[in-house]
VOPAGU-2260 file (C-alpha; in pm, 1 decimal, decimal comma):
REM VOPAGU-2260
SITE   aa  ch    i         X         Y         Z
SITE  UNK   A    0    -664,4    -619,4  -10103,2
SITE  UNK   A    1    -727,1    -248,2  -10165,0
SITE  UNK   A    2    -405,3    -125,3   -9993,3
SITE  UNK   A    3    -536,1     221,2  -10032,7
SITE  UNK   A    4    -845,7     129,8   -9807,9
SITE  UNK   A    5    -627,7     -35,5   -9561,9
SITE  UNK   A    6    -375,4     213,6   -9516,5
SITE  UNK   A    7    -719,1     444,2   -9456,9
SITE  UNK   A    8    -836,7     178,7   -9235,4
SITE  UNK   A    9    -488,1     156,3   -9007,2
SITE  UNK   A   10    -502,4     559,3   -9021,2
SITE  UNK   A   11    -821,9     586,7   -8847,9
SITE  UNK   A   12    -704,9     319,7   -8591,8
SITE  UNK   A   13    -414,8     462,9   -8423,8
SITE  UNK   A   14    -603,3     793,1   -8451,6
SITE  UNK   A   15    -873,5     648,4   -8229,5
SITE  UNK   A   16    -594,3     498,4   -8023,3
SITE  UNK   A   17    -422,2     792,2   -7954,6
SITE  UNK   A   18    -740,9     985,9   -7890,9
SITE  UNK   A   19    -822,2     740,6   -7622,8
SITE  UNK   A   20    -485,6     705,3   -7457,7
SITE  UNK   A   21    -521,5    1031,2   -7236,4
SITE  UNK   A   22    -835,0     907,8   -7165,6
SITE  UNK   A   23    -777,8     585,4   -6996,7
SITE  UNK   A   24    -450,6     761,4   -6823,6
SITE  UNK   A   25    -707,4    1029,3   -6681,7
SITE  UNK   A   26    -870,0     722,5   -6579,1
SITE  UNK   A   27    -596,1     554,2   -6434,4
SITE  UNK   A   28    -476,9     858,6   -6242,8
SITE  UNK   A   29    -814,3    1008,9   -6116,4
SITE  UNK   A   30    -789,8    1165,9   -5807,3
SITE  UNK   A   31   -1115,9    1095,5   -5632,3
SITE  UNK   A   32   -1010,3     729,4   -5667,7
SITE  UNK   A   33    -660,6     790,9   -5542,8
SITE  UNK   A   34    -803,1     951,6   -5242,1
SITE  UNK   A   35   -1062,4     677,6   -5157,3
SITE  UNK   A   36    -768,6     460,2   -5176,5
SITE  UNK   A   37    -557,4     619,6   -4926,8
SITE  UNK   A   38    -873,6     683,9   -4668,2
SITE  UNK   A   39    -896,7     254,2   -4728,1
SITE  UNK   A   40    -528,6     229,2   -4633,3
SITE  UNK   A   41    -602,6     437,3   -4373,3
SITE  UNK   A   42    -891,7     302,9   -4234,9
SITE  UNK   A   43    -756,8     -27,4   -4190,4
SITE  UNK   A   44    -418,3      73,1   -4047,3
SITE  UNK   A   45    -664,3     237,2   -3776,4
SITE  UNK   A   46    -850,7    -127,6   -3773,7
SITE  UNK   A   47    -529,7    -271,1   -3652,0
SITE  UNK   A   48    -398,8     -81,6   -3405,0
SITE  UNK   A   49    -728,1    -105,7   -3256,0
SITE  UNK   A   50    -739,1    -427,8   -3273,6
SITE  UNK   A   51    -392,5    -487,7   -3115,9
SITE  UNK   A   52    -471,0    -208,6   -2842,3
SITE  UNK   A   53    -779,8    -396,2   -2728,3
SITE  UNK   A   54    -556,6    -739,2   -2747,6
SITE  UNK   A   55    -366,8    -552,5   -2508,6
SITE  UNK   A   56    -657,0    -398,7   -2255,4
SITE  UNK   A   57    -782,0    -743,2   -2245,4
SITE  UNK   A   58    -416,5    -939,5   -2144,0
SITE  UNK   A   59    -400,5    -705,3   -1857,5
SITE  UNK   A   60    -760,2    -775,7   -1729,9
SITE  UNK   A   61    -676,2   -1104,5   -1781,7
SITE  UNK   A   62    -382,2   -1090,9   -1504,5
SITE  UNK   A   63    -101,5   -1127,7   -1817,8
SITE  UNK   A   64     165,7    -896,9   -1757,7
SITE  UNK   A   65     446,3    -750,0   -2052,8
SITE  UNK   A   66     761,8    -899,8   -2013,6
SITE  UNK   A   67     996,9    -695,9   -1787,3
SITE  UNK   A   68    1341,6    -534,0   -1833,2
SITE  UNK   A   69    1622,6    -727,2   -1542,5
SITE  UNK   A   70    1596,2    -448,9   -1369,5
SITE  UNK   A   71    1192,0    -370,2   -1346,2
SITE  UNK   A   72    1188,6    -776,4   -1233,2
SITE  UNK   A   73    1475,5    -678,7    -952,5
SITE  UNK   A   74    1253,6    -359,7    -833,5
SITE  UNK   A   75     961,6    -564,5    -854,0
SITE  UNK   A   76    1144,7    -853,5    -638,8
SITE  UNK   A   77    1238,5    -555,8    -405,3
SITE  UNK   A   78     925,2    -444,7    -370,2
SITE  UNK   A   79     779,5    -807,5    -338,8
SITE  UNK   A   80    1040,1    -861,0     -52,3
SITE  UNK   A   81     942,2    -531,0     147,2
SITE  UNK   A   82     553,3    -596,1     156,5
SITE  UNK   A   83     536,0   -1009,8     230,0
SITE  UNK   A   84     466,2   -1050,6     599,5
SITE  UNK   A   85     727,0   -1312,1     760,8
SITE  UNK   A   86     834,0   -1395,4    1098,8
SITE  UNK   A   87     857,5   -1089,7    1267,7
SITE  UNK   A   88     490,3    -992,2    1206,2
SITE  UNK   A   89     383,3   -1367,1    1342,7
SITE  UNK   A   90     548,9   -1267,6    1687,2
SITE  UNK   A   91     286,2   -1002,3    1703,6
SITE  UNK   A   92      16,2   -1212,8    1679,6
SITE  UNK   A   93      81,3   -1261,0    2033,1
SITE  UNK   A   94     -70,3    -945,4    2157,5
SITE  UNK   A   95    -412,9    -985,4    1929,9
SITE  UNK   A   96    -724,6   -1094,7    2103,6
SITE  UNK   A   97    -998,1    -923,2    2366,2
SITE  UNK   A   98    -810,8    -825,6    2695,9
SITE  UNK   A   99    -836,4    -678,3    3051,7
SITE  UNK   A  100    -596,9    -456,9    3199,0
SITE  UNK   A  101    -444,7    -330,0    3515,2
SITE  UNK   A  102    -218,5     -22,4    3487,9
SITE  UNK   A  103     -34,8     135,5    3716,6
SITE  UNK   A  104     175,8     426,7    3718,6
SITE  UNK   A  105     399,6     705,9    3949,8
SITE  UNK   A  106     395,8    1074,2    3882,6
SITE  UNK   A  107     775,7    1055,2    3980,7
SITE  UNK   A  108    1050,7     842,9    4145,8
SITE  UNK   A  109     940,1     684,0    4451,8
SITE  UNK   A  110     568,7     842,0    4445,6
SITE  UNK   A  111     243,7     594,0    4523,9
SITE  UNK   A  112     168,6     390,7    4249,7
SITE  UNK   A  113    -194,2     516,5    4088,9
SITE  UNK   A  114    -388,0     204,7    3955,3
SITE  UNK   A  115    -673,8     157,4    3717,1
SITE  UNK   A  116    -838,7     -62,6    3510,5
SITE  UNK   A  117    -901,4     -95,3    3123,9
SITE  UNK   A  118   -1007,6    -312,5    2823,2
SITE  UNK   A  119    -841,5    -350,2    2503,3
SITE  UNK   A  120   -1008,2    -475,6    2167,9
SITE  UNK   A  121    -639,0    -573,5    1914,2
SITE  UNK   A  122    -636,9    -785,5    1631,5
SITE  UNK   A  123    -432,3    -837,1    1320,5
SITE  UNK   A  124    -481,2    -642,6    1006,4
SITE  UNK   A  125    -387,5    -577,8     640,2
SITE  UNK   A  126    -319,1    -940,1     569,1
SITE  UNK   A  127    -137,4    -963,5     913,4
SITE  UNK   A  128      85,6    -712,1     825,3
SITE  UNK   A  129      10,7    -495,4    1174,2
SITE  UNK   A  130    -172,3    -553,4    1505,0
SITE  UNK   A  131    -458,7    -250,3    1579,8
SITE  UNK   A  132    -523,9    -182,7    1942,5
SITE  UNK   A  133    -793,7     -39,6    2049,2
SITE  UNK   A  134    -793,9      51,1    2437,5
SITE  UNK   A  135   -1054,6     186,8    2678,9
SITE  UNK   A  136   -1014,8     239,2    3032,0
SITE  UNK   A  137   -1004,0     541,5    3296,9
SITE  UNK   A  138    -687,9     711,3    3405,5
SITE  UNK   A  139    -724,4    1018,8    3673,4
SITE  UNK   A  140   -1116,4    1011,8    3725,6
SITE  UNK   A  141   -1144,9    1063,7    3357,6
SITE  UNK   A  142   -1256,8     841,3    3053,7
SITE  UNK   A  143    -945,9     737,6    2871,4
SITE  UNK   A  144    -935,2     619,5    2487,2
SITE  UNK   A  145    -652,0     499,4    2274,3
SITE  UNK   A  146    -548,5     376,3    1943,5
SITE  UNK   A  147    -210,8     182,3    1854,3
SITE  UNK   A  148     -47,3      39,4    1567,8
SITE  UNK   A  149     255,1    -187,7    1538,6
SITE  UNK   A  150     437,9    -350,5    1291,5
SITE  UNK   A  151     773,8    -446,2    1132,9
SITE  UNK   A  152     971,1    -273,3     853,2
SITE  UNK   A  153    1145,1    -505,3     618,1
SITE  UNK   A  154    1285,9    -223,3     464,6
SITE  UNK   A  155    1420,8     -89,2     777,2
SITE  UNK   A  156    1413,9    -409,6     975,1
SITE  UNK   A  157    1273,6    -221,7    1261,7
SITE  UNK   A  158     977,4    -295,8    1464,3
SITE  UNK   A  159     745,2      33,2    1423,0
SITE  UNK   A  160     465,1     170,0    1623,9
SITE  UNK   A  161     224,7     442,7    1700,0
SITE  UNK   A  162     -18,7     564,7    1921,2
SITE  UNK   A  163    -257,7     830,7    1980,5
SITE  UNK   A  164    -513,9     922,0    2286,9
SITE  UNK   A  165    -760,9    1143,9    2352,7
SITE  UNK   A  166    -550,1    1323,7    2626,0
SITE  UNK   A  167    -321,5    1494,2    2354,0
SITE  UNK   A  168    -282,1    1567,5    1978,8
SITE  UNK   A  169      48,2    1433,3    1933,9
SITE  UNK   A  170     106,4    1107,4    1734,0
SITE  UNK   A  171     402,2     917,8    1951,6
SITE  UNK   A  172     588,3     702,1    1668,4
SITE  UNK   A  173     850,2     412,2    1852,6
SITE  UNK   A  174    1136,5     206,1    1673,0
SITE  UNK   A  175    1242,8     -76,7    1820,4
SITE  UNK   A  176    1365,0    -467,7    1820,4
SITE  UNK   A  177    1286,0    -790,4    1983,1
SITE  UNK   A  178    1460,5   -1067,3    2118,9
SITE  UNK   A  179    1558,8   -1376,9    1871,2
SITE  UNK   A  180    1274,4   -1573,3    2049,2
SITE  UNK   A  181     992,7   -1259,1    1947,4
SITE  UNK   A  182     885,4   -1235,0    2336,3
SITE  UNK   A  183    1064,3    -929,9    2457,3
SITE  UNK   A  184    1037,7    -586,8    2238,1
SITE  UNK   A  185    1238,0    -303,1    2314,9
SITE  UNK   A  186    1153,7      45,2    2127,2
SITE  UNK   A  187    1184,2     408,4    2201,2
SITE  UNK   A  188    1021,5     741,1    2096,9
SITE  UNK   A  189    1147,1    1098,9    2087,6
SITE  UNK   A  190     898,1    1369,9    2084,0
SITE  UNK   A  191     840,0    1717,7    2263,1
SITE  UNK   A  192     737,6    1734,5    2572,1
SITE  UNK   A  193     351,4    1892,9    2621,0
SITE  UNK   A  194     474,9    2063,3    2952,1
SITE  UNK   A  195     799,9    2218,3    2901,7
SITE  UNK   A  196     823,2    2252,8    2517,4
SITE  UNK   A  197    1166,0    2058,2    2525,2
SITE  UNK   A  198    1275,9    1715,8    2368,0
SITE  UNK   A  199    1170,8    1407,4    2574,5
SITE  UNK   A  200    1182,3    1085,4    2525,9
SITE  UNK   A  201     993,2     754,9    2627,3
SITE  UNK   A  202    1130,7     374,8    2644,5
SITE  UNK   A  203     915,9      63,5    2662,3
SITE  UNK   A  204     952,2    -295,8    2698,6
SITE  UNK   A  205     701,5    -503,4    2637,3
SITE  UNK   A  206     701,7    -876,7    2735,6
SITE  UNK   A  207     504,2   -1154,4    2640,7
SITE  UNK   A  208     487,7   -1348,1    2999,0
SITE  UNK   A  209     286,4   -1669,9    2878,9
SITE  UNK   A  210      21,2   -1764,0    2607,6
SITE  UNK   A  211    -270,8   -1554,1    2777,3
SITE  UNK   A  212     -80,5   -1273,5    2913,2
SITE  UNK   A  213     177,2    -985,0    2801,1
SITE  UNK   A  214     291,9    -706,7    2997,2
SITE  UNK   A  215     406,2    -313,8    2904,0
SITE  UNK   A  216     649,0    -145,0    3109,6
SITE  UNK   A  217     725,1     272,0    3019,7
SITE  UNK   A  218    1067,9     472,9    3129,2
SITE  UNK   A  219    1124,2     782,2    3106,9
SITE  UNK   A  220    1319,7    1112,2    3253,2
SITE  UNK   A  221    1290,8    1158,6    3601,5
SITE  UNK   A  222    1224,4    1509,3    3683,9
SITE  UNK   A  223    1532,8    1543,2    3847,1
SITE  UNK   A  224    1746,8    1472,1    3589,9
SITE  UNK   A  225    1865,3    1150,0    3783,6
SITE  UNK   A  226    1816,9     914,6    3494,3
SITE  UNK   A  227    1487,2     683,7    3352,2
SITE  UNK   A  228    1246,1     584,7    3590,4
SITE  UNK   A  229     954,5     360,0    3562,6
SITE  UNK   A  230     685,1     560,1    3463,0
SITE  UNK   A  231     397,5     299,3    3414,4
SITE  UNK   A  232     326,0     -81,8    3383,2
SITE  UNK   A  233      44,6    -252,6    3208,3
SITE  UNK   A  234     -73,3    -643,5    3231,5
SITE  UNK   A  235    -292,7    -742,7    2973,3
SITE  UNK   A  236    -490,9   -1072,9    3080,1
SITE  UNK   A  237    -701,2   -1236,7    2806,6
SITE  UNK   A  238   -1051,2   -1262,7    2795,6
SITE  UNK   A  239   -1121,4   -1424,5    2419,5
SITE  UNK   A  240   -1000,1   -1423,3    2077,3
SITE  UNK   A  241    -936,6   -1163,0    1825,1
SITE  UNK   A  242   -1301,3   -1013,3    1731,6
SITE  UNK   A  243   -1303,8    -986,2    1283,1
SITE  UNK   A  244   -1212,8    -655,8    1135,0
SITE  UNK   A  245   -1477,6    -400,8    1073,6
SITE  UNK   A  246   -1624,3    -446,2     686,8
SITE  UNK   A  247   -1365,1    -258,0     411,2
SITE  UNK   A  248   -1578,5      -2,4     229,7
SITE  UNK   A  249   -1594,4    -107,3    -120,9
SITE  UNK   A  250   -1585,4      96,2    -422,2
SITE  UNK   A  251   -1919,6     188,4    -592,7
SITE  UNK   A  252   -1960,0     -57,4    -877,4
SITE  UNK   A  253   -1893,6     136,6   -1221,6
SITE  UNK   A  254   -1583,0     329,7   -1064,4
C-alpha cells in the first residue's frame, strides 16, 4: 500500500467530514422546522381539550352530573327538601274544583248582613305546589273579580297566600296554619288601611265542612275599637271538578 496516497486519501476525508458537520447541525437545528414542530404540539394540545370539553357538553345533555363536594350534595338536599310538595299541599287540594258561592258580609258590628252571589274557577298548579282561584261574582251593584294564591312554605313551614281584586291595588299576603287533620286554616294579614292610611289587619278561617263544600269566614277591627268582628262569610258549594290549566307558553325552538 502507498501509505503516502492513503494518508492523502484519510486527509481529504475528515476534511469533507468536517466541512459537512455544520451542515447537518444547521440541519438539525433549522428553525422553520422547530417552529412547525411546536404549532404540531400545539395544535393537538388544542385537539384535546376540545375533545374533552365536548365530552363534557355532551355528559350534561345527557342528564350526567360532576360529582359534588359534601356540602354542594347537603345544599342540593336542602334545596330538594324546600321545593317537593308533601302533605300540607295535598290538604289544599280540597278547595280545587268549579264552585258557587254565597257571601255575605256587615259594614260593622251588628249592621244587616249584605248577600250576593259568585262563582269561583280553582285548581292546583305548578306540580301541585299551590291552588289558583279565580273568583267572579258582584259585591255592591258592581262586577267583582278576584285572583288568589295559596300554598305552603317548607322553608318557613307556614301556609302562604295572596290575593288581589279589582276594587284596589294592594296585594293582601296572609301567613297562617292548619289543624293536624288539614280542615281548619287559620292565617292573618297586616296591611294599610285604604281609608285611614293606618295599619290594619285582617283574620280568616277557613273550614273545609264536608267533601263538596268549604267555608271562609273574615275578622277584622271594629270601628269602634271594641275588638274583631265578623266582617264576611263565604260558602263555596261545588259544581264539578277542577277544569286543566291554561297551555304553558313554550320557548321558540332554537332558543
Amino acid at each position: 500500500m502507498d501509505v503516502k496516497k492513503f494518508a492523502c486519501r484519510m486527509s481529504l476525508a475528515l476534511a469533507l467530514t468536517g466541512a459537512l458537520a455544520p451542515c447537518a447541525l444547521a440541519q438539525n437545528t433549522d428553525p422553520a422546522k422547530e417552529a412547525q414542530a411546536a404549532a404540531e404540539k400545539a395544535r393537538a394540545k388544542a385537539e384535546a381539550a376540545m375533545k374533552e370539553a365536548e365530552a363534557k357538553a355532551k355528559a350534561a345533555m345527557e342528564g350526567a352530573q360532576p360529582e359534588m363536594s359534601a356540602e354542594e350534595a347537603a345544599m342540593m338536599a336542602a334545596w330538594e327538601a324546600a321545593a317537593t310538595p308533601g302533605p300540607h299541599h295535598k290538604h289544599l287540594e280540597a278547595m280545587a274544583g268549579e264552585w258557587i258561592a254565597k257571601t255575605t258580609w256587615w259594614m260593622a258590628p251588628g249592621a244587616p248582613p249584605n248577600e250576593s252571589a259568585a262563582v269561583a274557577s280553582s285548581r292546583m298548579v305548578l306540580d301541585g305546589r299551590f291552588l289558583y282561584s279565580h273568583h267572579k261574582g258582584e259585591m255592591m251593584g258592581m262586577p267583582f273579580h278576584g285572583i288568589g294564591t295559596w300554598g305552603y312554605n317548607n322553608v318557613t313551614k307556614k301556609y302562604e297566600s295572596t290575593w288581589i281584586d279589582n276594587f284596589g291595588t294592594m296585594t293582601m299576603l296572609m301567613t297562617g296554619d292548619c289543624s293536624p287533620d288539614g280542615k281548619v286554616f287559620k292565617m292573618e294579614a297586616k296591611f294599610v288601611d285604604p281609608m285611614t292610611g293606618k295599619d290594619s289587619y285582617m283574620k280568616e278561617t277557613c273550614t273545609i265542612t264536608g267533601p263538596d263544600s268549604y267555608k271562609l269566614e273574615m275578622y277584622g277591627p271594629a270601628p269602634d275599637g271594641s275588638g274583631d268582628y265578623k266582617m264576611m262569610e263565604i260558602t263555596f258549594k261545588k259544581t264539578g271538578d277542577a277544569k286543566p290549566a291554561a297551555a304553558v307558553p313554550t320557548m321558540p325552538a332554537g332558543r
